[in-house]
VOGU-3710 file (C-alpha; in Angstrom, 3 decimals, decimal comma):
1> xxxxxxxxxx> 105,698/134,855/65,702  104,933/133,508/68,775  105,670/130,310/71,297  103,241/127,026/70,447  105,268/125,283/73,008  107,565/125,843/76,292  110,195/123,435/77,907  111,437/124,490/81,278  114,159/122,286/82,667  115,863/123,026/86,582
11> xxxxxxxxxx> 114,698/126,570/86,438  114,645/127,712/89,712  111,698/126,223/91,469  110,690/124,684/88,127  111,825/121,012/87,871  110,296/120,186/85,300  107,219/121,841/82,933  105,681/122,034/79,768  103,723/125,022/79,037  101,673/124,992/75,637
21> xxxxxxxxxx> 100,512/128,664/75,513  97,932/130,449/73,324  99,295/132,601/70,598  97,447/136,075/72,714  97,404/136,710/76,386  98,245/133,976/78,682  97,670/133,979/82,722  99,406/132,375/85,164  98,395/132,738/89,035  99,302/131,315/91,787
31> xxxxxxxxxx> 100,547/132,393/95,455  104,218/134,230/96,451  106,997/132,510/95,857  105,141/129,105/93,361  107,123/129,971/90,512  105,231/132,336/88,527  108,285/135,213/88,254  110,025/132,246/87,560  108,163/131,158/84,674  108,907/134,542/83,048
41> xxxxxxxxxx> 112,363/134,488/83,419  112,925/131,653/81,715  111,002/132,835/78,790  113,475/136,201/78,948  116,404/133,845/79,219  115,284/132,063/75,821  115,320/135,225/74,327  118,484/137,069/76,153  120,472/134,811/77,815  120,354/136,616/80,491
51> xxxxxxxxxx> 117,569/136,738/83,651  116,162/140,289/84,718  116,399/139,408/88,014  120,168/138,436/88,551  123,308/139,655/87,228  124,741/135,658/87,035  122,786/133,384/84,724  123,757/130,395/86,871  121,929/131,629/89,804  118,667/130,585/88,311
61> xxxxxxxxxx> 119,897/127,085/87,982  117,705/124,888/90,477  119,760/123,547/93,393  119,633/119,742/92,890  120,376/120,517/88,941  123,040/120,482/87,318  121,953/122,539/84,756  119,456/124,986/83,371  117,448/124,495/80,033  114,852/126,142/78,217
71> xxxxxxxxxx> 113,360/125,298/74,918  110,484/126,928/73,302  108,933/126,083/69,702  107,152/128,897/67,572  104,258/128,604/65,854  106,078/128,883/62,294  108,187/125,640/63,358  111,151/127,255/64,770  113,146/126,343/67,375  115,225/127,693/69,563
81> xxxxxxxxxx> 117,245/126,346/73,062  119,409/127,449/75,705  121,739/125,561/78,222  123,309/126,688/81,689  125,769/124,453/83,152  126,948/124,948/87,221  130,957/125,108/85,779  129,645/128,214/83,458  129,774/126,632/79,869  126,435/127,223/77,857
91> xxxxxxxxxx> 124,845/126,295/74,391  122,431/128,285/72,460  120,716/126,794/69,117  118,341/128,006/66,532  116,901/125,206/64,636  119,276/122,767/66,337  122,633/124,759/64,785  124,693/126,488/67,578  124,902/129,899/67,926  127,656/132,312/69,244
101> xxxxxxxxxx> 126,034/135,251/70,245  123,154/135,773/72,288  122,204/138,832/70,188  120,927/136,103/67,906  118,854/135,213/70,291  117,319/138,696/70,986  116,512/139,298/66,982  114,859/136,089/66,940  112,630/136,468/69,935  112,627/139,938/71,161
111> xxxxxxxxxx> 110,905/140,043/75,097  109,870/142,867/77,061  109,700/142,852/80,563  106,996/144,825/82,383  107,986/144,022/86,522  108,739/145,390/90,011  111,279/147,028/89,128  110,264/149,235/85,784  110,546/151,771/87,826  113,760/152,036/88,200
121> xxxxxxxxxx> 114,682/153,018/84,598  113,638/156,467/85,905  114,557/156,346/89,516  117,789/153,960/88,974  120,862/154,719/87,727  121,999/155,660/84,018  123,033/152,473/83,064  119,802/150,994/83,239  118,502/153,888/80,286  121,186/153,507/78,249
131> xxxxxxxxxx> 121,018/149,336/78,068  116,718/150,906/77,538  118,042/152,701/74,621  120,133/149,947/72,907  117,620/147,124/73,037  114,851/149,588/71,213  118,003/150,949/68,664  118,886/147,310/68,049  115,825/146,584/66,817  114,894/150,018/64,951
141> xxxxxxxxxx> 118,171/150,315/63,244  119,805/146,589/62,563  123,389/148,867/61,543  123,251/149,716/65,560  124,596/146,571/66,653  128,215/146,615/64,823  128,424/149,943/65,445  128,246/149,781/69,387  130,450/146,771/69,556  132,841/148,444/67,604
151> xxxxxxxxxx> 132,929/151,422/70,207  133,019/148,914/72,960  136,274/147,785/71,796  137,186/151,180/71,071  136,577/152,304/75,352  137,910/149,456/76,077  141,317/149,662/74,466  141,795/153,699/75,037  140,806/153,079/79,153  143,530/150,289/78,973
161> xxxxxxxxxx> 145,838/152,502/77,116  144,690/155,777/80,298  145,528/153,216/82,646  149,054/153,412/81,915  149,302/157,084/82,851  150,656/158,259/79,858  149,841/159,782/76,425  150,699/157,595/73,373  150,050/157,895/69,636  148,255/154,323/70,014
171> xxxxxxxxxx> 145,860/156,722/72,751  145,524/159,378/70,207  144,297/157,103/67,414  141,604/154,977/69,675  140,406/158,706/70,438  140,126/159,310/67,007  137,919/156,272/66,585  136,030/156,549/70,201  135,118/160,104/69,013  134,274/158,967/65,457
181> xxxxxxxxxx> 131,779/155,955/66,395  130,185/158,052/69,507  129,173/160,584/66,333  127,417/158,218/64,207  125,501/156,527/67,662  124,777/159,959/68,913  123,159/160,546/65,375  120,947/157,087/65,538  119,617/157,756/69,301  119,312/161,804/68,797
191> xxxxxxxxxx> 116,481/159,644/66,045  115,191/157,273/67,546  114,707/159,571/71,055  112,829/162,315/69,119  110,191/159,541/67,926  110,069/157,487/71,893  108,939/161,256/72,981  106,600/161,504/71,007  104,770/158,432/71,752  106,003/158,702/75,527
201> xxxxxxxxxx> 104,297/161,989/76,052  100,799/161,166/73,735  100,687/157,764/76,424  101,487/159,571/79,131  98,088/162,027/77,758  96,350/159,069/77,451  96,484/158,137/80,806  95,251/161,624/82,018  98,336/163,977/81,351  101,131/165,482/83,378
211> xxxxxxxxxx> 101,728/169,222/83,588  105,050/170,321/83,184  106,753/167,165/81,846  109,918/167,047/79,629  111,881/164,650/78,049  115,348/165,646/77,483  118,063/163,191/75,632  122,158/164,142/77,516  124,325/162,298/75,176  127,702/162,475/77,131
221> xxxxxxxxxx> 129,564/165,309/76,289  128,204/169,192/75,362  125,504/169,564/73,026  127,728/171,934/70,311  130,908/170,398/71,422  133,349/168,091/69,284  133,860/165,294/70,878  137,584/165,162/69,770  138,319/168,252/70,777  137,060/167,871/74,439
231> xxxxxxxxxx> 138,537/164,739/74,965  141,766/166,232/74,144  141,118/169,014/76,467  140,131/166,361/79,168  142,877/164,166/78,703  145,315/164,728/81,448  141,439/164,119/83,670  141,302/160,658/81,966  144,723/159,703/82,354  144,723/160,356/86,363
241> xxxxxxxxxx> 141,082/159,009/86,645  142,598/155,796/83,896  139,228/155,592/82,177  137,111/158,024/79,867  134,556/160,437/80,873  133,054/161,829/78,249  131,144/160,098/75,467  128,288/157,742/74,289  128,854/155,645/76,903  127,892/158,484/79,573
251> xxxxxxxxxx> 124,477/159,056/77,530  121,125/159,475/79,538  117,598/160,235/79,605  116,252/163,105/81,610  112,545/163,050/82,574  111,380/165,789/84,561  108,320/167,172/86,060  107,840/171,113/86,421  111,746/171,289/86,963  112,050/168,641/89,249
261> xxxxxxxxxx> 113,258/164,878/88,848  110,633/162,217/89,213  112,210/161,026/92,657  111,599/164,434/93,944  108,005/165,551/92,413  105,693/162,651/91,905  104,580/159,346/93,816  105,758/156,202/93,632  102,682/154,873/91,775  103,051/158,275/89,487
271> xxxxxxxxxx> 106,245/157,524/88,741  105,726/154,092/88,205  102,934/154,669/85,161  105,284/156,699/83,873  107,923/153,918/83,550  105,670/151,434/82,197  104,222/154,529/79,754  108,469/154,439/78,782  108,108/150,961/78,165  104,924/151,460/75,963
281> xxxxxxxxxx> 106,105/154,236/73,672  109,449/151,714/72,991  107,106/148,970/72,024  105,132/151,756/69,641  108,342/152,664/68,567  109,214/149,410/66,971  109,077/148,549/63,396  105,897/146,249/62,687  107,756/143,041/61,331  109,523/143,152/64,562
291> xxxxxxxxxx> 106,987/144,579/66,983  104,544/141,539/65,494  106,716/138,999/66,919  108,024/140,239/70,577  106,256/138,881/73,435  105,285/140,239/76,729  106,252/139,500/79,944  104,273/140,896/82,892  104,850/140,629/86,240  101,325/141,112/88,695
301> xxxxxxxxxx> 99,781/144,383/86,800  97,273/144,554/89,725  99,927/145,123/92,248  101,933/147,405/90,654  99,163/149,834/88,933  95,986/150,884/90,477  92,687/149,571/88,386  91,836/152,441/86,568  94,936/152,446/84,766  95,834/148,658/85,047
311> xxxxxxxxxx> 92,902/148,230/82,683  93,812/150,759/80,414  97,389/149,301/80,168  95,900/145,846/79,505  93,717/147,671/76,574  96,999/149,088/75,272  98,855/146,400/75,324  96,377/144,059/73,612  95,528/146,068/70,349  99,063/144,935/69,069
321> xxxxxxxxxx> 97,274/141,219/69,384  101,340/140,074/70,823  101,597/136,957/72,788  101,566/138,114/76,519  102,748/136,130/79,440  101,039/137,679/82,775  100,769/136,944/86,564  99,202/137,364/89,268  98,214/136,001/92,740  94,126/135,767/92,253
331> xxxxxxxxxx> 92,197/134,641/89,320  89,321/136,873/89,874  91,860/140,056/89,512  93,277/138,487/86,315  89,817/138,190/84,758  88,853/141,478/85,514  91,955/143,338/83,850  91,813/140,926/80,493  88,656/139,894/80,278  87,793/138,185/77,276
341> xxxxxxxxxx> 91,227/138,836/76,044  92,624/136,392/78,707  92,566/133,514/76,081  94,853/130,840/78,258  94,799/130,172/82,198  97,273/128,528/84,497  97,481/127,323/87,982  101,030/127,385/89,376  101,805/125,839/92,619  105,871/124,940/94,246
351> xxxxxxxxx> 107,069/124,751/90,407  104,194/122,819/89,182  102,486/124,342/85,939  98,774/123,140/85,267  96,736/124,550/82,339  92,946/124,793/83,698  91,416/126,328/80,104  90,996/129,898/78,905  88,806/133,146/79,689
//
């Protein structure tokens, strides 16, 4: 599945465009700041309701608008349509019906983002590898989803209850539960990590090897510990700090080098093909039914990777035969990374999208 047509309404720079891609890899160039980012943005809104490039969706709402839409069409017929208005209130629709969670929106058109900042899933904090980890579990194992919104109301209510600075039976029981759900989580990543190394480390070979690298999964408390148990032992540490320290929600990925964090033993451009090699081995890691409908966004390959391996990321990323959305400042560079692949072109200049023909 794949978009057959694109509606972009007060998106940032973008006034007003209608993009009607090809079903493979699609190029848009243009100079800093015309609105290519931009472009891709609004495709990861339509499919997350949320941008990867601000933490407030209104933000990307252009400034003589007074709202934000997006509306793409699929290639089976499908629709599906999001709304930002200035005073906050939204719609979402599949198929013209309205829907109430943007999770919806993510099974229906699931969008990875290959940018700037990739990187930082190994040189940024936690957070960023754990919301990594969800998005590839929600996909692999559809029973993820309750599951983790079940233990976010389960943190939530027992750091309310800590707040109070004092032990309850109401705090005992949400333990119970907290301890409970981060078992059966822990169990689904502890899976689905063992199979991302795998295809992490046989990319990472691909691309000429790395001696000395591991890939190590912390989930948030001691490996042979009972979760129970230790927050029990913790608990007057939770009640002064009024939130909870150990659990699924403290998970992370390690990724070292000989020892030694990434930050500390390789380059910036090392550790940034090791990021995007991440971001490979989740898309490998996907189930084919889903995997044959996510699209790719990717933000000026040249820049970020050096030619050698820019072209063999291209090659990658094109034997899936996914609908890829890619920039870049020059044609010529464009060309030369996609080649034949590069099936439709764009010119984008101040917000203005103009198709000029394929490859």
């Amino acid at each position: 599945m794949s978009l057959s047509q694109l509606e972009v309404l007060g998106f940032r720079n973008i006034q007003q465009a209608v993009v009607v891609p090809s079903p493979g890899v699609n190029g848009f160039f243009g100079s800093n700041g015309s609105g290519k980012t931009s472009l891709l943005e609004s495709i990861y809104l339509l499919g997350n309701f949320r941008s990867f490039r601000a933490q407030n969706v209104s933000t990307v709402i252009s400034r003589d608008a007074e709202f934000v839409l997006v509306r793409g069409t699929m290639f089976s017929g499908d629709q599906l349509a999001v709304q930002r208005f200035r005073d906050k209130k939204s719609q979402l629709r599949l198929n013209q019906e309205p829907v109430v969670r943007s999770s919806t929106l993510a099974e229906f058109l699931p969008t990875i983002i290959f940018d700037p900042t990739t990187i930082q899933l190994l040189l940024g904090e936690p957070d960023r590898r754990r919301r990594f980890l969800n998005w590839g579990l929600f996909h692999v194992k559809p029973q993820f989803a309750q599951y983790w919104r079940d233990y976010s109301r389960a943190l939530k209510q027992r750091n309310e209850l800590l707040r109070s600075g004092q032990s309850s039976p109401s705090l005992l029981e949400w333990t119970r539960v907290l301890a409970e759900l981060s078992f059966v989580i822990d169990d689904l990543r502890q899976g689905y990590v063992s199979q991302l190394q795998v295809e992490f480390l046989k990319i990472v070979d691909q691309m000429g090897g790395l001696r000395g690298l591991r890939f190590e999964y912390n989930r948030g408390w001691a490996q042979e510990a009972d979760l129970e148990s230790v927050l029990a032992t913790e608990l007057s540490g939770d009640l002064a700090r009024g939130y909870s320290q150990k659990g699924v929600h403290r998970s992370d990925l390690k990724i070292t080098v000989e020892g030694r964090s990434i930050a500390e033993h390789c380059s910036r451009g090392e550790a940034k093909l090791l990021a995007w090699a991440l971001c490979l081995a989740q898309l490998s890691c996907l189930p084919i039914a889903i995997r044959e409908k996510t699209i790719l966004l990717i933000d000026d390959l040249s820049s970020e990777i050096d030619p050698d391996h820019g072209e063999l990321i291209s090659r990658t990323l094109v034997q899936w035969g996914l609908q890829i959305f890619t920039t870049g400042t020059e044609r010529g560079a464009m060309e030369r990374l996609w080649g034949e692949k590069l099936n439709g072109m764009f010119h984008v200049k101040q917000g203005i999208i103009e198709a000029i023909g394929g490859y």
